[in-house]
C-alpha positions as CSV (number, residue, x, y, z in Angstrom):
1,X,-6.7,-33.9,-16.8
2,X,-8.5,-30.9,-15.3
3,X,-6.5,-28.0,-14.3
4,X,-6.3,-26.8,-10.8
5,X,-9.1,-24.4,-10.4
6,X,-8.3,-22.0,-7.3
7,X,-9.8,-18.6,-6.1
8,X,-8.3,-15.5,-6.1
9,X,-9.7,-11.9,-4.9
10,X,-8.3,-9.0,-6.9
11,X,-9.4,-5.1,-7.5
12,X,-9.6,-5.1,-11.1
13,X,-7.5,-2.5,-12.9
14,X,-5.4,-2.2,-15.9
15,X,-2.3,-4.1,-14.6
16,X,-4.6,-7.1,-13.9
17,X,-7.5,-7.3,-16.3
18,X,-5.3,-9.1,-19.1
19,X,-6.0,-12.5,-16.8
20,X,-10.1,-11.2,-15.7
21,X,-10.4,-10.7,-19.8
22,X,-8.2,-14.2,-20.8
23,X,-5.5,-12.3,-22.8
24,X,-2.9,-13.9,-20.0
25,X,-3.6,-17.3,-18.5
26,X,-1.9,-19.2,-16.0
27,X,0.2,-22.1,-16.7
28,X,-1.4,-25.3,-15.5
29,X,-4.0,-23.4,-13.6
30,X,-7.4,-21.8,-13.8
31,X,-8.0,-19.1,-11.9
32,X,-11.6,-18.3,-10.4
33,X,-11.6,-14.0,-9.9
34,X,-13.0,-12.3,-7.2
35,X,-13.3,-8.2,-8.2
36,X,-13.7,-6.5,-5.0
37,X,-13.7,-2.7,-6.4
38,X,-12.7,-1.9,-2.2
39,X,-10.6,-4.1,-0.9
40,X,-10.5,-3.5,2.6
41,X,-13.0,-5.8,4.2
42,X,-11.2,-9.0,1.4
43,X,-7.7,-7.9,3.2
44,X,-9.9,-8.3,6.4
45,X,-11.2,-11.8,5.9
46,X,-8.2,-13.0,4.5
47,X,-5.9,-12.2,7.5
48,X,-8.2,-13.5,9.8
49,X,-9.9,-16.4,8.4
50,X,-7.5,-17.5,5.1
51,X,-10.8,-17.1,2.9
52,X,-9.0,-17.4,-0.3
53,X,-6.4,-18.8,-2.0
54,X,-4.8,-16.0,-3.6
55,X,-5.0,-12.7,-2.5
56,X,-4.1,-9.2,-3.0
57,X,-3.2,-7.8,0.3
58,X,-1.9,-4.2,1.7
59,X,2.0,-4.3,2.0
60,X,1.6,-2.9,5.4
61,X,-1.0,-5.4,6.9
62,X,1.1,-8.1,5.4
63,X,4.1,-7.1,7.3
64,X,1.7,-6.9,10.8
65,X,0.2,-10.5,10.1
66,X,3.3,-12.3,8.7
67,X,4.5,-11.5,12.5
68,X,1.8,-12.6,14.3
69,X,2.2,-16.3,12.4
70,X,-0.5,-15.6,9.5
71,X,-0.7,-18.7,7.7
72,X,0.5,-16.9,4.0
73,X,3.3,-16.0,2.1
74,X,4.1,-13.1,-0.1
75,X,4.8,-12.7,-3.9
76,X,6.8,-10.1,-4.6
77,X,4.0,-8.9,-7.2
78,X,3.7,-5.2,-6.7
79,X,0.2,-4.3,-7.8
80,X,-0.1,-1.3,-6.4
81,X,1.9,1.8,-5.9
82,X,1.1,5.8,-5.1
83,X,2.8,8.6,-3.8
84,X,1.5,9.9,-0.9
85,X,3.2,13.2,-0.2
86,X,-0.9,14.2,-0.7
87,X,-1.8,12.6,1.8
88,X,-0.9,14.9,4.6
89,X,-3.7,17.7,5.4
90,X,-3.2,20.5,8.3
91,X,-5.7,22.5,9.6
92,X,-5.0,26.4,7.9
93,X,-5.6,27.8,11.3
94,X,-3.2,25.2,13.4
95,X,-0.1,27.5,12.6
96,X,1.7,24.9,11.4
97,X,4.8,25.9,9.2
98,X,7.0,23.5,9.7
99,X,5.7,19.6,10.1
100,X,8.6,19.2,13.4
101,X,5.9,21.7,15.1
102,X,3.9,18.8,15.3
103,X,5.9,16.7,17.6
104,X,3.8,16.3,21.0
105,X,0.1,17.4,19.5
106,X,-2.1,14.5,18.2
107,X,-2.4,13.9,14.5
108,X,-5.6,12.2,13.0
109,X,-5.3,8.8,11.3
110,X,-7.2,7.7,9.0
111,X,-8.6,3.8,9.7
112,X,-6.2,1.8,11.7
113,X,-2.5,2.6,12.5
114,X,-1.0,-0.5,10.0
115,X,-2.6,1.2,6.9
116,X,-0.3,1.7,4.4
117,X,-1.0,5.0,3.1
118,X,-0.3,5.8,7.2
119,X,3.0,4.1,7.2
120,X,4.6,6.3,3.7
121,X,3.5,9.6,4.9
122,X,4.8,8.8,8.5
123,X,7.9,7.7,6.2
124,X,7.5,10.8,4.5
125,X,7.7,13.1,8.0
126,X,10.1,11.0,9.3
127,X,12.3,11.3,6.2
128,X,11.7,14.7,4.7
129,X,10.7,17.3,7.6
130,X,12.5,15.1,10.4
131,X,9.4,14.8,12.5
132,X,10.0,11.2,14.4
133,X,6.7,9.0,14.5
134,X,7.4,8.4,18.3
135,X,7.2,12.5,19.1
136,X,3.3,12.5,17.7
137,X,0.3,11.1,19.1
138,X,-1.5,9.3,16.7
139,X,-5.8,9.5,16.5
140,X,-6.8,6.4,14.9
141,X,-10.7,5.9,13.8
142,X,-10.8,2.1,13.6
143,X,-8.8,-1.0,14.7
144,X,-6.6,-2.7,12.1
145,X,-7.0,-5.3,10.0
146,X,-4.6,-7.8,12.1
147,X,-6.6,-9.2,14.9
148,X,-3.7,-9.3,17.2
149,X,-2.1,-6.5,16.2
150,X,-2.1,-3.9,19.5
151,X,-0.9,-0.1,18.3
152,X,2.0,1.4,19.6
153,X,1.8,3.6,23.3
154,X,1.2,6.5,21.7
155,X,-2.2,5.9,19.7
156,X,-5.4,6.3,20.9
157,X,-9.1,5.8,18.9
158,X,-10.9,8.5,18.4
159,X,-14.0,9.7,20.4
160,X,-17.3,7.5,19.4
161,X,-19.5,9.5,17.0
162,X,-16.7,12.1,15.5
163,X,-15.6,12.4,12.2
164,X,-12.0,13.1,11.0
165,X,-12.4,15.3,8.5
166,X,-14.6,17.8,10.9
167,X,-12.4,17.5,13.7
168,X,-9.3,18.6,11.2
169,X,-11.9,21.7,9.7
170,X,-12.9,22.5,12.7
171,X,-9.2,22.6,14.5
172,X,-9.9,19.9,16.8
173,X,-6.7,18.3,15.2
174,X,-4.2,19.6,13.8
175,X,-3.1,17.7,11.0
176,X,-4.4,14.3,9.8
177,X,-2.9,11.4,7.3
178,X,-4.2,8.6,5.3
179,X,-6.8,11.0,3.1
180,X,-6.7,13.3,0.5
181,X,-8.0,16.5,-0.2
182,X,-10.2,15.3,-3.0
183,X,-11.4,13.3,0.4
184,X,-12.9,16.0,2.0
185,X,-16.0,18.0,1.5
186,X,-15.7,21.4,-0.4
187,X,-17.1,23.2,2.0
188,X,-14.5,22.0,4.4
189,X,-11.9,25.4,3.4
190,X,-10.3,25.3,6.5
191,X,-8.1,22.0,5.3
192,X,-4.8,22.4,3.2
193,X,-2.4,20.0,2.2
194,X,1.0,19.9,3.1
195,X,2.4,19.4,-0.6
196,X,0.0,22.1,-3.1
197,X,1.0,19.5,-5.9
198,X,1.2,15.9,-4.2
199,X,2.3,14.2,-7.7
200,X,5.2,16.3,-7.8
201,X,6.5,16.1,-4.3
202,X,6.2,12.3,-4.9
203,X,8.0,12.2,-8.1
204,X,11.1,14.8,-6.8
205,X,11.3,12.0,-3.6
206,X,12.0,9.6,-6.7
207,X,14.6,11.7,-8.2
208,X,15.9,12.5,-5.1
209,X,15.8,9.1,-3.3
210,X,14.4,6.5,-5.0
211,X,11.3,7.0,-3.0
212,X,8.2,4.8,-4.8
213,X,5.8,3.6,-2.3
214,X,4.2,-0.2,-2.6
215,X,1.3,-0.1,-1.6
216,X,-0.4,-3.8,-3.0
217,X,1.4,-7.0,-2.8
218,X,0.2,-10.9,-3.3
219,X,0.1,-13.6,-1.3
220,X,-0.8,-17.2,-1.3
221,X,-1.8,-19.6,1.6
222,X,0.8,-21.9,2.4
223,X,-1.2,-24.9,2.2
224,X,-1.7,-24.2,-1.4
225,X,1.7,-23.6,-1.6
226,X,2.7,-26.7,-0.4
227,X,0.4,-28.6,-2.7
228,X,1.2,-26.3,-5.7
229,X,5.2,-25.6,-5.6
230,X,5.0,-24.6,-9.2
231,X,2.4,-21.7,-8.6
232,X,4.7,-19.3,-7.5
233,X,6.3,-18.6,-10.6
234,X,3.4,-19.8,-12.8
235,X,1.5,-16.7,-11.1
236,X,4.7,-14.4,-11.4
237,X,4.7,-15.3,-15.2
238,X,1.1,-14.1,-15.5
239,X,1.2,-11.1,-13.6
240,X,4.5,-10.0,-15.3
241,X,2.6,-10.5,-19.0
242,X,-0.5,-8.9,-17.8
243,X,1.1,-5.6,-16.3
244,X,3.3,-5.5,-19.7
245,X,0.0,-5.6,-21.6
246,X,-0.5,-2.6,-19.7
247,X,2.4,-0.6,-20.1
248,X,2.5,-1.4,-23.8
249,X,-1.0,0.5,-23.8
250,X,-0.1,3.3,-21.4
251,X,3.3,4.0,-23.4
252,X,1.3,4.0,-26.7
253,X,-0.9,6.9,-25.4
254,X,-3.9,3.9,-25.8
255,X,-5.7,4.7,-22.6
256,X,-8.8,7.1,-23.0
257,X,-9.2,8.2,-19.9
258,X,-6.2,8.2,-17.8
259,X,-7.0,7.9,-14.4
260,X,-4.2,9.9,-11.6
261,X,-2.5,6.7,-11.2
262,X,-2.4,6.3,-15.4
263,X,-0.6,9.4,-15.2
264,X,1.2,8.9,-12.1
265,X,2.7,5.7,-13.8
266,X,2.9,7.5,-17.5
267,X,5.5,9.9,-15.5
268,X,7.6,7.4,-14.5
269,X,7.8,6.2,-17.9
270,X,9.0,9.5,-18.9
271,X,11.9,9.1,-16.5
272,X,13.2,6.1,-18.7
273,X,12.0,3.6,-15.5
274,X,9.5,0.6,-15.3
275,X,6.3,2.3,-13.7
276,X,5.7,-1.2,-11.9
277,X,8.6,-3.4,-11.2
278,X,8.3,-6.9,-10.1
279,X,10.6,-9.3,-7.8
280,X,12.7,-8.6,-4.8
281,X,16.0,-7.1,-7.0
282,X,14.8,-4.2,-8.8
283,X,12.5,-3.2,-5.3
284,X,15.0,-4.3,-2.6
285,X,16.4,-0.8,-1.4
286,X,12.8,0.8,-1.3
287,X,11.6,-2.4,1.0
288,X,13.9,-3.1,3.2
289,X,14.0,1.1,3.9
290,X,10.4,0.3,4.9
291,X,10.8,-2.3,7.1
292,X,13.0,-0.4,9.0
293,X,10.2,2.3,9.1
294,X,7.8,-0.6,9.9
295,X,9.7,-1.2,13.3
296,X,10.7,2.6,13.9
297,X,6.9,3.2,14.0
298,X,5.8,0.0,16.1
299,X,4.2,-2.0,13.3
300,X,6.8,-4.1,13.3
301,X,8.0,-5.3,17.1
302,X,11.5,-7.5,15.8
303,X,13.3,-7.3,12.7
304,X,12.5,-9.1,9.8
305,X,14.0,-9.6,6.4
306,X,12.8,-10.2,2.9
307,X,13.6,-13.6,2.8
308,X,11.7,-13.8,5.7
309,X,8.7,-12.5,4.0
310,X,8.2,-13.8,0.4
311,X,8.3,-17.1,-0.8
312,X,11.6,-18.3,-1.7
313,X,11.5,-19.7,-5.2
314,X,10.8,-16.6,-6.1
315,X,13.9,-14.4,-4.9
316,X,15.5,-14.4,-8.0
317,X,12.9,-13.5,-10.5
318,X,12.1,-10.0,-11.8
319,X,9.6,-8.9,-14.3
C-alpha cells in the first residue's frame, strides 16, 4: 500500500536537510519538500489560504492566527532560534543613552508589527532597559501576515515611498527594530546598534535568564490532522533525528563554513545545553514568558495557553 504522500514547505538548513537529503524519513509517510530560501510570502499563503499541509511558520504569526480561528495547529518543533539583542539600531545623533529615553518618540519597525524578531527585542526593552512597549509609538512598513490581525493604538505605517533605514540615518527616527546592522548600507555611519556585540548580549540573557528566542515553529492543518492522528509524532520523530544529525556534525567541528547561527548554536553547546530543544517541557518557561509579552504588546488580545496552542498528543514528548 502506497504511503501517504503530503506537502510540506521548509527553508532548508542544516537541522532539516537530513529529511530533503533521505538520511531521515518519516514513518508511514512521504513527504513532498517545498525549499523556500525566504519564507515570508509561504508563512503568508499559508495563514490565509492553508496552501500546504505542513508548514514552517513564524512563532509570532502563529500566535496572531491561532486567535483569529486559523484552521492549523502547532508542533512544538523549534526550527529556528536567534538572539536578537542586534536587532536594535539608534540613530548616533538621537541622544539616546538610555533605551527608557525612548518612551513617547516613534521607533521604526521593520515589516509588520507581529514579526517575530519585533516581538524579542520589544521583549528585550521591556525586560532589560524597562522601556514598556505601550510608552513607544511604533512605525511599521507593511501590514502583517494575519489578514485580520489590526495593530495595537499606538502603531502607525510609515509614509508611502520612505525607506527605514534612511529615515533612521538620516534622524527622522530615532531608533528602529527588526534589522541588523549587517542590514544597512555602509555608507549609512550615522546608525549604531544598541548591543556593540549582539551574540554576547544574547548569550549573557541566557545565563542570566534563560533567555533563547524561538523564532520557527511547525504546524499542520487540522484536516490532515484529523485524517492522520499518527503524524504528529511520526513528524516529531523525524525532525528530532534530523536536528541530531546536525548537532552530531556541529559538535564534531564537521561544518566548513559555519554560518552566525552555526556558531550561535556551537556556543550553546559549549554551555553543556541542547542548542535546539524540542517539545513543550524543556521550552515551557521561555514560551509561556512570551505569551505574556504577546498580550502586553497587543499581539495577543486574551490569554491563551500552550495547550491551547500545540497539538495535544504531542505535550509530552521531547527531543
Amino acid at each position: 500500500m502506497d504511503k501517504p504522500n503530503l506537502d510540506i514547505v521548509l527553508r532548508m538548513q542544516d537541522n532539516v536537510t537530513p529529511l530533503r537529503d533521505g538520511q531521515v524519513s518519516v514513518d508511514g509517510f512521504d513527504l513532498t519538500i517545498h525549499d523556500e530560501e525566504a519564507m515570508d510570502g509561504a508563512f503568508r499563503r499559508m495563514v490565509r489560504t492553508n496552501e500546504f499541509a505542513i508548514s514552517e511558520l513564524a512563532l509570532t504569526t502563529y500566535v496572531a492566527a491561532r486567535e483569529q480561528g486559523a484552521e492549523f495547529t502547532a508542533l512544538p518543533i523549534f526550527l529556528v532560534r536567534e538572539f536578537h539583542h542586534g536587532a536594535i539600531l539608534f540613530n548616533r545623533n538621537a541622544g539616546i543613552t538610555d533605551p527608557k529615553q525612548l518612551a513617547g518618540q516613534s521607533v521604526g519597525v521593520d515589516r509588520g508589527y507581529t514579526v517575530t524578531t519585533g516581538v524579542w527585542a520589544r521583549e528585550i526593552l521591556a525586560k532589560e532597559h524597562g522601556l514598556s512597549p505601550e510608552s513607544v509609538n511604533w512605525v511599521l512598513t507593511s501590514d502583517d501576515h494575519v489578514a485580520e490581525f489590526r495593530p495595537p493604538a499606538n502603531t502607525r505605517q510609515l509614509e508611502a515611498g520612505r525607506d527605514l533605514r534612511q529615515e533612521l540615518q538620516t534622524g527622522a527616527l530615532p531608533a528602529t527594530i527588526g534589522f541588523f546592522k549587517e542590514d544597512i548600507p555602509a555608507e549609512y555611519d550615522n546608525v549604531v546598534p544598541l548591543h556593540a556585540d549582539g551574540l554576547a548580549a544574547g548569550l549573557n540573557a541566557f545565563d542570566q535568564r534563560g533567555h533563547y528566542p524561538i523564532n520557527h515553529l511547525m504546524v499542520v492543518r487540522n484536516d490532515v490532522l484529523a485524517r492522520y492522528p499518527e503524524l504528529p509524532k511520526a513528524l516529531f520523530k523525524a525532525f528530532t533525528a534530523s536536528k541530531q544529525i546536525y548537532i552530531n556534525r556541529l559538535r564534531a567541528g564537521d561544518i566548513e563554513t559555519p554560518t552566525p547561527i552555526d556558531k550561535m548554536h556551537q556556543r550553546i553547546l559549549e554551555r553543556g545545553a541542547d542548542p535546539l530543544p524540542y517539545g513543550i517541557a524543556p521550552n515551557r518557561a521561555l514560551l509561556e514568558g512570551y505569551l505574556d509579552q504577546c498580550l502586553s504588546q497587543g499581539v495577543l488580545t486574551q490569554p491563551v495557553t500552550l495547550e491551547d496552542l500545540f497539538e495535544p498528543s504531542t505535550f509530552d514528548l521531547i527531543g
